[in-house]
N, CA and C atoms as an extended XYZ file, in Angstrom:
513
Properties=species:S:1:pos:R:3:atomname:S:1:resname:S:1:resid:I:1 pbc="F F F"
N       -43.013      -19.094        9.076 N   UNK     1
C       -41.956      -18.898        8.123 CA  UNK     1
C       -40.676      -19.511        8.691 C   UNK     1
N       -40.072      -20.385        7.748 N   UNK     2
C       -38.759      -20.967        8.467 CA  UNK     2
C       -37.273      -19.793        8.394 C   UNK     2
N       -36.436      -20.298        9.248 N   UNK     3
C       -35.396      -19.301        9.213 CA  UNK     3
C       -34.760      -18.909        7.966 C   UNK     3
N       -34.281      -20.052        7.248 N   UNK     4
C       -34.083      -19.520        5.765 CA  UNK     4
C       -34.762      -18.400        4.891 C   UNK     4
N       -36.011      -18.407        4.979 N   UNK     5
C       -36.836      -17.865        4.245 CA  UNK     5
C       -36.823      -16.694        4.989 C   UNK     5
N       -36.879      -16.752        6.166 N   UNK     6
C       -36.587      -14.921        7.036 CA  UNK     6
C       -35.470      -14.240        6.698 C   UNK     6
N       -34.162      -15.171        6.532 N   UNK     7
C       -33.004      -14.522        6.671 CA  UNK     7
C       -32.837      -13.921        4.776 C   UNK     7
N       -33.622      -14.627        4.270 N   UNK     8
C       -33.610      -14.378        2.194 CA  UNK     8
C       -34.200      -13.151        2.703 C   UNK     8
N       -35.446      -13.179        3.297 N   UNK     9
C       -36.246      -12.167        2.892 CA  UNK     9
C       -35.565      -10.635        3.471 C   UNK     9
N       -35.201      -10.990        4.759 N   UNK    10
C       -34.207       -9.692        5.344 CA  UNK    10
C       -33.649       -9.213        4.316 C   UNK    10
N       -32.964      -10.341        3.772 N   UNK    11
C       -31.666       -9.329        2.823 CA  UNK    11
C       -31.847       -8.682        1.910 C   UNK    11
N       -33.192       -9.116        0.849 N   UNK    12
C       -34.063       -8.901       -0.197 CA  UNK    12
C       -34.388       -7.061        1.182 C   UNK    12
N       -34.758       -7.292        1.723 N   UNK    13
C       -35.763       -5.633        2.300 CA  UNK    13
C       -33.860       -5.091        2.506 C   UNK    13
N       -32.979       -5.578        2.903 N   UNK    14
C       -31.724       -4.435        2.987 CA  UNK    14
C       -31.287       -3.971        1.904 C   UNK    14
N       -31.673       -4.977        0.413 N   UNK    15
C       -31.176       -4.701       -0.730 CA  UNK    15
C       -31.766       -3.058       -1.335 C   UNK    15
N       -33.173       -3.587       -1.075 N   UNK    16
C       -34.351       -2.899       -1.606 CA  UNK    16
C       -34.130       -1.713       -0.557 C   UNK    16
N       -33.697       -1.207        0.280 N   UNK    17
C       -33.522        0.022        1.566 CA  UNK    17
C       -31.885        0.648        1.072 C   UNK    17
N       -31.075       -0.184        0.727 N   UNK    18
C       -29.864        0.112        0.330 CA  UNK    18
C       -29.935        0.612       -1.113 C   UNK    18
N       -30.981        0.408       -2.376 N   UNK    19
C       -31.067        1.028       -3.542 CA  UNK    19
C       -31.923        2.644       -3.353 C   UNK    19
N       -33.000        2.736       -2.200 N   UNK    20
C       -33.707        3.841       -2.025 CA  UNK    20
C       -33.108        4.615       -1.302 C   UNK    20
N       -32.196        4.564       -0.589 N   UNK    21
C       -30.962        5.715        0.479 CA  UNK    21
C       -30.276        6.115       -0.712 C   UNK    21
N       -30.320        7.530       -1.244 N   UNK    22
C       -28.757        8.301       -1.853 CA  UNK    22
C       -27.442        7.561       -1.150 C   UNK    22
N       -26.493        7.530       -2.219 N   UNK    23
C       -25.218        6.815       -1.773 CA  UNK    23
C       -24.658        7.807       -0.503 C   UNK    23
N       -23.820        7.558        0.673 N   UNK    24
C       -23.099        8.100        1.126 CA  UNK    24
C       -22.318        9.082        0.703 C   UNK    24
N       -21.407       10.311        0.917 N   UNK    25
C       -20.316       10.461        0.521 CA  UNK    25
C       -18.983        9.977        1.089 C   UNK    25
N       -18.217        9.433        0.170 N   UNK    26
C       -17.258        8.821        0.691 CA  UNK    26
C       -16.079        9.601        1.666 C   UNK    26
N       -15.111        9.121        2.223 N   UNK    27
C       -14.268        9.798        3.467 CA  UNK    27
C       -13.710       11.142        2.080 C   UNK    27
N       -13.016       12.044        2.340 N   UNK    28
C       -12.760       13.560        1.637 CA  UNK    28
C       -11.099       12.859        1.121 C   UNK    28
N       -10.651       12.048        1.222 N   UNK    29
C        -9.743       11.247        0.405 CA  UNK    29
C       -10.193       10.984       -1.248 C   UNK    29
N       -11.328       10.027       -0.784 N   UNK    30
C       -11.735        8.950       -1.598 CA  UNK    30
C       -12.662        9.990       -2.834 C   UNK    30
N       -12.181        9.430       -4.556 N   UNK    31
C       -13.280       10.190       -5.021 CA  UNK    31
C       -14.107        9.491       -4.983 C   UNK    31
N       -14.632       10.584       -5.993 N   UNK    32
C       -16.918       10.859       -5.981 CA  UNK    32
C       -16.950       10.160       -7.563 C   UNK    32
N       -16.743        8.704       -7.470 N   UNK    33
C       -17.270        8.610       -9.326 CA  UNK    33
C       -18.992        8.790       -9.552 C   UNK    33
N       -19.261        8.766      -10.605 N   UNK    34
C       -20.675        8.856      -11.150 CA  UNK    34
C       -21.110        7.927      -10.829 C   UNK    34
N       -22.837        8.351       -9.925 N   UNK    35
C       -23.337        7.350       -9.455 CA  UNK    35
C       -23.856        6.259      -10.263 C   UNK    35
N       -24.012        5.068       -9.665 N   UNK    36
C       -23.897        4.207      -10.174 CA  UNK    36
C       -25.385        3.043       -9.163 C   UNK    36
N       -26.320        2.287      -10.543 N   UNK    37
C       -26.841        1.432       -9.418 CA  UNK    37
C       -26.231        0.389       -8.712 C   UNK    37
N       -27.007        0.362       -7.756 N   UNK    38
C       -26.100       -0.576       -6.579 CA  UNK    38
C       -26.894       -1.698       -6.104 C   UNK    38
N       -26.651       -2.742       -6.150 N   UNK    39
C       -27.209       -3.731       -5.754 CA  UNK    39
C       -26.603       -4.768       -4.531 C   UNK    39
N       -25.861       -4.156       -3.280 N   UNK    40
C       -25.268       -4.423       -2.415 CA  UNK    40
C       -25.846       -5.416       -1.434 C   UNK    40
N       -24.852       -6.697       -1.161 N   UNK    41
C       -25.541       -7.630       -0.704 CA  UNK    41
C       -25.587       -6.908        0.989 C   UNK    41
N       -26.184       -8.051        1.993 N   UNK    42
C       -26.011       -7.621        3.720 CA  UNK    42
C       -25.295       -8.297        4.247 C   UNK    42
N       -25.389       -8.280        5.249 N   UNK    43
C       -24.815       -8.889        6.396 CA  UNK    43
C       -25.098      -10.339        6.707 C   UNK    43
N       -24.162      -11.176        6.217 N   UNK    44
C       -24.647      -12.416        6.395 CA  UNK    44
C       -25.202      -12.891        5.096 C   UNK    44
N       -24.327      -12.427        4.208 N   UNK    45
C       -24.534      -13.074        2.656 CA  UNK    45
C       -23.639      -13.416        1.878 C   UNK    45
N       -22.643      -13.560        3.012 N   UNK    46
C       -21.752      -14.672        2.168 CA  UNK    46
C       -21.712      -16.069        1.880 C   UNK    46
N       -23.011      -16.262        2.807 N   UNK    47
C       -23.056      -17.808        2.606 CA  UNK    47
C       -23.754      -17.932        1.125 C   UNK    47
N       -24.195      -16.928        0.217 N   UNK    48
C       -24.333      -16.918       -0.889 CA  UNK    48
C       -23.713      -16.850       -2.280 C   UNK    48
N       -22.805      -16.325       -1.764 N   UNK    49
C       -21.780      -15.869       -2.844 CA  UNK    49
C       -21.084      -16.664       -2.867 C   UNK    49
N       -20.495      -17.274       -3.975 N   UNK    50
C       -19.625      -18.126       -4.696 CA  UNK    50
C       -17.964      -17.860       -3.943 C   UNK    50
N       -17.091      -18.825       -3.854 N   UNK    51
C       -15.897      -18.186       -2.770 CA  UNK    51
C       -14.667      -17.683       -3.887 C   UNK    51
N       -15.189      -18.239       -5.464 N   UNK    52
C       -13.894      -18.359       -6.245 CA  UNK    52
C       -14.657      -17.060       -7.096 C   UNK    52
N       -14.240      -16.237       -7.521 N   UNK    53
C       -14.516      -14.922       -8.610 CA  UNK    53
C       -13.145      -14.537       -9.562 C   UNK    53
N       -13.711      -14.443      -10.795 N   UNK    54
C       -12.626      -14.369      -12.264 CA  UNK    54
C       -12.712      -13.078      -12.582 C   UNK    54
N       -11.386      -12.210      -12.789 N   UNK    55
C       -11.477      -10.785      -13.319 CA  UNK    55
C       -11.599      -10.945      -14.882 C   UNK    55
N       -12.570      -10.478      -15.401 N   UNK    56
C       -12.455      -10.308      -16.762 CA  UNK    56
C       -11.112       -9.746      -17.400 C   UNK    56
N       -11.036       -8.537      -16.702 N   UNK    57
C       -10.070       -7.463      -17.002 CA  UNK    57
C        -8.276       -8.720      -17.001 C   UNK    57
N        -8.298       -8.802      -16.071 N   UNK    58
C        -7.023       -9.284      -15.323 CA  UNK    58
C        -6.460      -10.706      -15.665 C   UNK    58
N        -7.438      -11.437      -15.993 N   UNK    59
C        -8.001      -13.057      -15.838 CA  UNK    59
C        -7.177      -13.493      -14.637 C   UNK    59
N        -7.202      -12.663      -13.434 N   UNK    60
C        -6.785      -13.488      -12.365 CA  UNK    60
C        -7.899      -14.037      -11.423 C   UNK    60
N        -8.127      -14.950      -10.901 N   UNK    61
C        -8.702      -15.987       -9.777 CA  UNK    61
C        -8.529      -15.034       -8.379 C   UNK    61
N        -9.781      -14.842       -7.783 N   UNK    62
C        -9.794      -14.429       -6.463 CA  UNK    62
C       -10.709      -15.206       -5.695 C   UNK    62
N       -10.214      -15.422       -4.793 N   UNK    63
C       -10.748      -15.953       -3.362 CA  UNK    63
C       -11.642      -14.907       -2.386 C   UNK    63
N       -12.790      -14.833       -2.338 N   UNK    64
C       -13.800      -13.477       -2.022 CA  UNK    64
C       -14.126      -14.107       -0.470 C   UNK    64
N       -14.537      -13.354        0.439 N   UNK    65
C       -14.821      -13.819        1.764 CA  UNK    65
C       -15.829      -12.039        2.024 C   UNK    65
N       -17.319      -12.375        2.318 N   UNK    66
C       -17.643      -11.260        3.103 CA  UNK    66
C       -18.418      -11.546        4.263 C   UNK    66
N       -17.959      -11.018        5.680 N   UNK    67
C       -18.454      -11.093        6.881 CA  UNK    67
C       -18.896       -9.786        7.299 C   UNK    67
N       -19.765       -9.941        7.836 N   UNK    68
C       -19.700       -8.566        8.715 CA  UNK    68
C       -20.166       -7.665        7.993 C   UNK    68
N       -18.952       -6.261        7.813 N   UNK    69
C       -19.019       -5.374        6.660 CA  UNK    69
C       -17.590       -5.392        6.229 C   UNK    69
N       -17.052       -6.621        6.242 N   UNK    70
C       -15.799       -6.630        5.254 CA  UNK    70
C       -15.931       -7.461        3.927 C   UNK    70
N       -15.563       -6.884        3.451 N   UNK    71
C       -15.414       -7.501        1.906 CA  UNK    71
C       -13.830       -7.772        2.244 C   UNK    71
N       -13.122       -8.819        1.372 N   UNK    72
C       -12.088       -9.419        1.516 CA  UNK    72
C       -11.730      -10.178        0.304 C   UNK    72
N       -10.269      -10.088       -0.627 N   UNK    73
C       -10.355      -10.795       -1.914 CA  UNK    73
C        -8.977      -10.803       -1.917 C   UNK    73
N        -8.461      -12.660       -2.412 N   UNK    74
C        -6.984      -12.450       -2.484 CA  UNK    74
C        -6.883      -13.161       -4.230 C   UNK    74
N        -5.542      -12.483       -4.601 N   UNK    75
C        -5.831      -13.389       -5.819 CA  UNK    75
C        -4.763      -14.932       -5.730 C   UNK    75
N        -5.545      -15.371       -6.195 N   UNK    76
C        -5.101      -17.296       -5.680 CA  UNK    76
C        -4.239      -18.227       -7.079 C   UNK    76
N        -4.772      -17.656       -8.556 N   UNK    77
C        -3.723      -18.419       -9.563 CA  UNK    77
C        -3.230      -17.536       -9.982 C   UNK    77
N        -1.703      -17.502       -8.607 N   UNK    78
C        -0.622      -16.368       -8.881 CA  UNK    78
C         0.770      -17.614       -9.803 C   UNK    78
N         0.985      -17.005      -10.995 N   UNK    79
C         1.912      -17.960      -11.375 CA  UNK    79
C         3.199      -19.072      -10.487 C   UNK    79
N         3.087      -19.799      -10.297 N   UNK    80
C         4.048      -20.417       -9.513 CA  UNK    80
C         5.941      -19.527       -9.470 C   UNK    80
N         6.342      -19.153      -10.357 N   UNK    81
C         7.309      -18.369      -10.437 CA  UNK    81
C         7.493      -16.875       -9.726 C   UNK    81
N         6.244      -16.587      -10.447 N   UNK    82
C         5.876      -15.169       -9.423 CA  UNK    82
C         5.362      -15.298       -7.569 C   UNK    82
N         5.171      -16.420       -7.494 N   UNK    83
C         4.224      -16.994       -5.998 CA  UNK    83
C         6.071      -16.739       -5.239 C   UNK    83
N         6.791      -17.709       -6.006 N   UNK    84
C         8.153      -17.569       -5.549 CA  UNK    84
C         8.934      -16.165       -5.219 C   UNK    84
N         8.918      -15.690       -5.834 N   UNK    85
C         9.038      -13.957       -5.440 CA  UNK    85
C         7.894      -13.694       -4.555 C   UNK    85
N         7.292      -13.988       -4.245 N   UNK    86
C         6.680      -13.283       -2.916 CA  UNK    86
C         5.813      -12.173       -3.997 C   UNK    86
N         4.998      -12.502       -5.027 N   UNK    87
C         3.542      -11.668       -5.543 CA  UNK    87
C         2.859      -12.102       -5.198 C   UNK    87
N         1.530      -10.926       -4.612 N   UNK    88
C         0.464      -11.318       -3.774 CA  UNK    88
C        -0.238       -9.849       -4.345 C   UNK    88
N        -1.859       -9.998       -4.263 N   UNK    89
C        -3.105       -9.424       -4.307 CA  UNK    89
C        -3.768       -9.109       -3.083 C   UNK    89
N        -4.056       -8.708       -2.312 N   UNK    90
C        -4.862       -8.752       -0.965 CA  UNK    90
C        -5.250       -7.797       -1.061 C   UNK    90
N        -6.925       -7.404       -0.678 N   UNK    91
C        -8.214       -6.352       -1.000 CA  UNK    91
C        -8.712       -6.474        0.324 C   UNK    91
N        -8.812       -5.292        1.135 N   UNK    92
C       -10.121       -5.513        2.500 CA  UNK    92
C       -10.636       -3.986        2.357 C   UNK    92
N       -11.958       -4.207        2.093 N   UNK    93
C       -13.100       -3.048        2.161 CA  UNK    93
C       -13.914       -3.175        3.097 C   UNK    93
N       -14.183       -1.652        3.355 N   UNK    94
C       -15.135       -1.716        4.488 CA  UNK    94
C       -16.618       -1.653        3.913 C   UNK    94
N       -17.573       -1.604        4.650 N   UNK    95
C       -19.113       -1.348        3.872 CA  UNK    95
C       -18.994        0.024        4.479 C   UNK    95
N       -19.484        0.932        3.384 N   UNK    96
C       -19.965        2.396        3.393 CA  UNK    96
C       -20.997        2.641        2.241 C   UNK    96
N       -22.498        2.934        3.253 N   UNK    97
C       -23.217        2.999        2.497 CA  UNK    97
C       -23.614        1.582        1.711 C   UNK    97
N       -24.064        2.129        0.244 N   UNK    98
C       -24.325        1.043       -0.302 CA  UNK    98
C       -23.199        0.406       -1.439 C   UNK    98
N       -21.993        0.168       -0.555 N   UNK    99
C       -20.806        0.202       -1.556 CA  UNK    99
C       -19.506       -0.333       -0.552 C   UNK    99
N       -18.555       -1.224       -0.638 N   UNK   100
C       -17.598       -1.132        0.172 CA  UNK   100
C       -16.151       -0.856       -0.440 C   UNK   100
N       -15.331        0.260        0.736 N   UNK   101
C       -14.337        1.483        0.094 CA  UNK   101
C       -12.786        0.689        1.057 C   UNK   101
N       -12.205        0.846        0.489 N   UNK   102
C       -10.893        0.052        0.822 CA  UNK   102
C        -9.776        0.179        0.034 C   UNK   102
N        -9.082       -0.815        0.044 N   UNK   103
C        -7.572       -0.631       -1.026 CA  UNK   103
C        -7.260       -2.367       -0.937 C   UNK   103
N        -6.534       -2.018       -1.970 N   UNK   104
C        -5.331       -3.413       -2.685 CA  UNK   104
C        -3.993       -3.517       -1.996 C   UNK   104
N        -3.422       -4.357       -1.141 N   UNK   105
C        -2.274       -4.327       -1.306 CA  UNK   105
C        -1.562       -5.108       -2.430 C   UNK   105
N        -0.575       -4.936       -2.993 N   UNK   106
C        -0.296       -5.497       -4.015 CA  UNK   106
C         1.647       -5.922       -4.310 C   UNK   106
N         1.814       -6.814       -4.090 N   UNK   107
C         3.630       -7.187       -3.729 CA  UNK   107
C         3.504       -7.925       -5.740 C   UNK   107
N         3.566       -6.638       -6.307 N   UNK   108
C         4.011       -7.291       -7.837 CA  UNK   108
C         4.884       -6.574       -8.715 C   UNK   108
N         4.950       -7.937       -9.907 N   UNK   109
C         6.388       -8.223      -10.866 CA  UNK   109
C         6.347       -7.268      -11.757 C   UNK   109
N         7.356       -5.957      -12.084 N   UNK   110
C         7.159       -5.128      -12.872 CA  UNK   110
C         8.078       -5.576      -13.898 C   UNK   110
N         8.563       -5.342      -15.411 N   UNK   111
C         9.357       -5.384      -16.319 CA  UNK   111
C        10.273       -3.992      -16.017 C   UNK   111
N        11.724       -4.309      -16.447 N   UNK   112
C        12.366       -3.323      -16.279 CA  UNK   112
C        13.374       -3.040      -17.617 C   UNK   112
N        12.911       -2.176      -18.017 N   UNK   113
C        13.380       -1.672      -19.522 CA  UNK   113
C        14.897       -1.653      -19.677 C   UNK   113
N        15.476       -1.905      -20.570 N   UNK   114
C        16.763       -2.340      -20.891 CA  UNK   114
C        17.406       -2.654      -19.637 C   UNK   114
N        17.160       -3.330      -18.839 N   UNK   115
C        17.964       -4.762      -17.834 CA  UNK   115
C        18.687       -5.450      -18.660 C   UNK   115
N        19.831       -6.181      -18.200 N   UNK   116
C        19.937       -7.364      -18.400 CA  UNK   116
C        19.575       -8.350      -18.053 C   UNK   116
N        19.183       -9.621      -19.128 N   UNK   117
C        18.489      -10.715      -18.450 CA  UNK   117
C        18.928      -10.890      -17.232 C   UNK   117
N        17.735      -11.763      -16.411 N   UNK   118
C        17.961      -12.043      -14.947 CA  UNK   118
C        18.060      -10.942      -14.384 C   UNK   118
N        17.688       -9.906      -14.639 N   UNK   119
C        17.616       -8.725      -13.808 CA  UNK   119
C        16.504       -7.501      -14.137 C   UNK   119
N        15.871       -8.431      -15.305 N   UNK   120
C        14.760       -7.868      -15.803 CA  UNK   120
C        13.483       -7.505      -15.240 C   UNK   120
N        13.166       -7.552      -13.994 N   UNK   121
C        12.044       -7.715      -13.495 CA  UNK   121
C        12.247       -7.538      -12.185 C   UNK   121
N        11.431       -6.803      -11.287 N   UNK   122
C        11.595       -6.137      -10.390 CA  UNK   122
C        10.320       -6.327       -9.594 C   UNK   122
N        10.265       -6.621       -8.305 N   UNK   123
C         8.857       -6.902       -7.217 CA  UNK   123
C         9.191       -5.655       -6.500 C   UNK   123
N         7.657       -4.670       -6.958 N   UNK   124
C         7.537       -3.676       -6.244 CA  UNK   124
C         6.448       -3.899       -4.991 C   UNK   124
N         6.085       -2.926       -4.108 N   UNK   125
C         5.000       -3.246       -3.078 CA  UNK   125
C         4.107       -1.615       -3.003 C   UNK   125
N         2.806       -2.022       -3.574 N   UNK   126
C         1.901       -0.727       -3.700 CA  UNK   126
C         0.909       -1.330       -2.988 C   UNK   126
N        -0.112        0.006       -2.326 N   UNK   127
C        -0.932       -0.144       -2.150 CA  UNK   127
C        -2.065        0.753       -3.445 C   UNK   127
N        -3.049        0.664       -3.724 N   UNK   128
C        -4.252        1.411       -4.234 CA  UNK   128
C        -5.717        1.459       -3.956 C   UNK   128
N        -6.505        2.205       -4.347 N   UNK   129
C        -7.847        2.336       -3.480 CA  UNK   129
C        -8.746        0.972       -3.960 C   UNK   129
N        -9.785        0.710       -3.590 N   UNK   130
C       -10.381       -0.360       -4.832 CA  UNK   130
C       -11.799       -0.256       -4.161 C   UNK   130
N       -12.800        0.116       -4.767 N   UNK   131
C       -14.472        0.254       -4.553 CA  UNK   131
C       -15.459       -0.840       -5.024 C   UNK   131
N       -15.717       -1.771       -3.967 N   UNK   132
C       -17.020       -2.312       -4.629 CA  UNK   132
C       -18.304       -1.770       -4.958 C   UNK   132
N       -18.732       -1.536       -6.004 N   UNK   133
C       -20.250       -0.684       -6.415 CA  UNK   133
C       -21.582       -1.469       -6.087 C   UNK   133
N       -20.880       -3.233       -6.509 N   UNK   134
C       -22.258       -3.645       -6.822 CA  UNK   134
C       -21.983       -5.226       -6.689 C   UNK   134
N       -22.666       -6.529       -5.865 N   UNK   135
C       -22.238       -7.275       -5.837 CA  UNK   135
C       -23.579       -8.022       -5.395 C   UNK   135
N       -23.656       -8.961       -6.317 N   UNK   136
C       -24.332      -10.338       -6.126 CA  UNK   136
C       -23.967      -11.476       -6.598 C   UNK   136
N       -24.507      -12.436       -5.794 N   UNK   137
C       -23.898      -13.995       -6.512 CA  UNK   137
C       -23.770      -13.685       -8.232 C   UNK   137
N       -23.932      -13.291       -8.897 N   UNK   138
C       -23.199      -13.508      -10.632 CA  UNK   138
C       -22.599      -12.413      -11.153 C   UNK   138
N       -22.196      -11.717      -10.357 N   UNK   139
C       -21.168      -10.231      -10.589 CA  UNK   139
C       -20.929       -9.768       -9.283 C   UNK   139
N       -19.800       -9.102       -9.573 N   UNK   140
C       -18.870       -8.009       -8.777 CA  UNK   140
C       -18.383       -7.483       -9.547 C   UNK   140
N       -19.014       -5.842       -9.303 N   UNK   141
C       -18.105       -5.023       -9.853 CA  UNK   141
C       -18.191       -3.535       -9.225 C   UNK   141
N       -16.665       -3.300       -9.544 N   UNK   142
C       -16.664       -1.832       -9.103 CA  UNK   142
C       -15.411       -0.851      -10.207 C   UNK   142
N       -14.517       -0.477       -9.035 N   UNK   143
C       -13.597        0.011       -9.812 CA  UNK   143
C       -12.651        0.492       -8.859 C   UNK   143
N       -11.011        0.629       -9.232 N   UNK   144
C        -9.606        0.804       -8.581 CA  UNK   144
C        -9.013        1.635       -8.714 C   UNK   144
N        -8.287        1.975       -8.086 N   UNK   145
C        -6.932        2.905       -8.778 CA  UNK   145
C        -6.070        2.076       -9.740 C   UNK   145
N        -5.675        2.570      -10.733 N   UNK   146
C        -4.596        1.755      -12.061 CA  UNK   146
C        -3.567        2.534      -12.064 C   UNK   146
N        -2.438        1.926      -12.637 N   UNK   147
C        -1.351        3.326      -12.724 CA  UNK   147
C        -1.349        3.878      -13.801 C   UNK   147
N        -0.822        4.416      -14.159 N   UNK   148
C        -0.727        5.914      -15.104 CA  UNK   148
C         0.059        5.981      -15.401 C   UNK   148
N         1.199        6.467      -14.199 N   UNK   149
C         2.726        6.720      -13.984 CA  UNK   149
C         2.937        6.177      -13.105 C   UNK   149
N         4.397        5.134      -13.471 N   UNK   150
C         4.839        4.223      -12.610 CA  UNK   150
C         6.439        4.136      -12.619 C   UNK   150
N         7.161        4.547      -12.195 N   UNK   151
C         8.658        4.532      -12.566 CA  UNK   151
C         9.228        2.919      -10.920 C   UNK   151
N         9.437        2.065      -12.178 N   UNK   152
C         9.968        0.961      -11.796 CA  UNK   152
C        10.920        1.071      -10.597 C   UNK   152
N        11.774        1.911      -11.594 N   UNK   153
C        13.201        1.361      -10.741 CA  UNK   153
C        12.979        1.906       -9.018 C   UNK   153
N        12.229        3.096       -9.151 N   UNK   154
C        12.085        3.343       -7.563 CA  UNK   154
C        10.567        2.547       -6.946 C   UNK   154
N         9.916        2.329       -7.742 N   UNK   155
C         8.383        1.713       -7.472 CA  UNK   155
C         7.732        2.613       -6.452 C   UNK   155
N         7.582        4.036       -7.485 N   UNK   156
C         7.188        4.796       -7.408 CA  UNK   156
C         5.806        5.596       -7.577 C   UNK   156
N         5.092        5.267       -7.613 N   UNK   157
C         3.349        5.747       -7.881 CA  UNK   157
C         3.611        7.191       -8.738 C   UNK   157
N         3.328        7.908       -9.716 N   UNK   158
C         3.474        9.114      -10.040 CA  UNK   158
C         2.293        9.513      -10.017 C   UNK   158
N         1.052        9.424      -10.761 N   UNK   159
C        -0.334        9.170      -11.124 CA  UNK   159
C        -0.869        8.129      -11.405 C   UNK   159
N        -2.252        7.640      -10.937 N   UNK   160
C        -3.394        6.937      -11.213 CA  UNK   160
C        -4.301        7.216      -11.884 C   UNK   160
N        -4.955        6.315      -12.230 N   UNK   161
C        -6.339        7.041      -12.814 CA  UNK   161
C        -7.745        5.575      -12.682 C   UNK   161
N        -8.693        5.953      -12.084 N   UNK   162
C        -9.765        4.772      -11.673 CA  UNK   162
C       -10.164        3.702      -13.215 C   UNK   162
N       -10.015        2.421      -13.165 N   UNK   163
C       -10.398        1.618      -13.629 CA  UNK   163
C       -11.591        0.442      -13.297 C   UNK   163
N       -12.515        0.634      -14.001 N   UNK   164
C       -13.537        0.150      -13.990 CA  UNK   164
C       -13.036       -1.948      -14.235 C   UNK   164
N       -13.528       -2.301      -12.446 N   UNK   165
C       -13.500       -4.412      -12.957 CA  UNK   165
C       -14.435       -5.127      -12.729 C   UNK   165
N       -14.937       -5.961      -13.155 N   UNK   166
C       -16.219       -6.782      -13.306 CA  UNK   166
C       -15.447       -8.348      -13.368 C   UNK   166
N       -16.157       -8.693      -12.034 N   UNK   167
C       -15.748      -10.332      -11.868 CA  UNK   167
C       -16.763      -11.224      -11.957 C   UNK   167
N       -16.384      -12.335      -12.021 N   UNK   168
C       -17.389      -13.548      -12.658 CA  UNK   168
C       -17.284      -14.725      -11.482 C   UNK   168
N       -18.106      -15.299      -11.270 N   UNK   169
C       -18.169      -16.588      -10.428 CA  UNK   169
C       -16.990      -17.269      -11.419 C   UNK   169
N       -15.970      -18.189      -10.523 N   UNK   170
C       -15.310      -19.141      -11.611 CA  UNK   170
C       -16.138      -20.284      -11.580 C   UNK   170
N       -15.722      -20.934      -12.705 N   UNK   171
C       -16.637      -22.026      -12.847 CA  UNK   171
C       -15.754      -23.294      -13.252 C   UNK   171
C-alpha cells in the first residue's frame, strides 16, 4: 500500500472512531448545544481542504488553515475602507473531541444611531465563542456566539445568543 493510500485510509478509520465516541463535554464555560452529527476531519488533513471557504450567512471570504488540532480562519474580502480602520476576523479552535471549541476575535465597524455624518460608525473590538461541529472538504459548519445586545457607544456585549454558520469552498 503506498503512503497516500495509508494516510486516506487513517483518516477515513479516525473519522469513523470520531462518529462512534459520544461527543466530549465541553470546558463548564462553553455550552452543551444539541448533539449534532459530526464528521470531523484528523490530523493532517489539511492538505485536503480547500484554503478559501464562503459564509453563506455573512458572504464573507475566509482563509481556513488546520494543523495539528488547530483550526484557524481569517476573513480575507474585508472591504478596503473597513481594512483601513483596522477590521479584522481571526478564529483559532482547539480540537475537543469530535469538534473544535475556540473564539473569534473580531476588530469591527458598528453603525451609530443618530451620529453625525463622519462620525457615524464606530470600530469596536470583541471577542466570541465559535464551534466547529462538522468539517470536510465541501462544508464547514458549526455555530457562534451573535449579539443580542450590543450597546455601541461603549462596545459593550450585553447578551448573545448561538448562531448556527455553514461555509462553502469558494470557487
Amino acid at each position: 500500500m503506498r503512503a497516500p493510500e495509508i494516510q486516506r485510509h487513517l483518516v477515513m478509520i479516525v473519522v469513523v472512531a470520531l462518529l462512534a465516541i459520544p461527543q466530549l463535554a465541553a470546558a463548564a464555560e462553553q455550552p452543551t448545544p444539541p448533539p449534532k452529527p459530526s464528521s470531523a476531519m484528523g490530523k493532517g488533513a489539511s492538505g485536503q481542504l480547500p484554503k478559501l471557504w464562503h459564509s453563506v450567512s455573512s458572504q464573507h471570504d475566509f482563509r481556513v488553515e488546520l494543523t495539528d488540532n488547530v483550526f484557524r480562519a481569517e476573513w480575507v474580502n474585508i472591504p478596503p475602507a473597513a481594512a483601513k480602520q483596522g477590521v479584522y476576523i481571526r478564529t483559532e479552535c482547539r480540537r475537543s473531541g469530535a469538534k473544535w471549541v475556540g473564539s473569534s476575535s473580531l476588530n469591527m465597524l458598528f453603525a451609530v444611531r443618530g451620529a453625525p455624518a463622519g462620525k457615524d460608525t464606530k470600530v469596536c473590538h470583541l471577542t466570541v465563542r465559535f464551534e466547529v461541529d462538522s468539517l470536510s472538504a465541501e462544508k464547514i459548519s458549526g455555530h457562534s456566539e451573535k449579539l443580542k445586545d450590543f450597546d455601541v457607544n461603549t462596545c459593550q456585549v450585553r447578551q448573545t445568543s448561538w448562531g448556527e454558520f455553514t461555509w462553502v469552498p469558494k470557487r
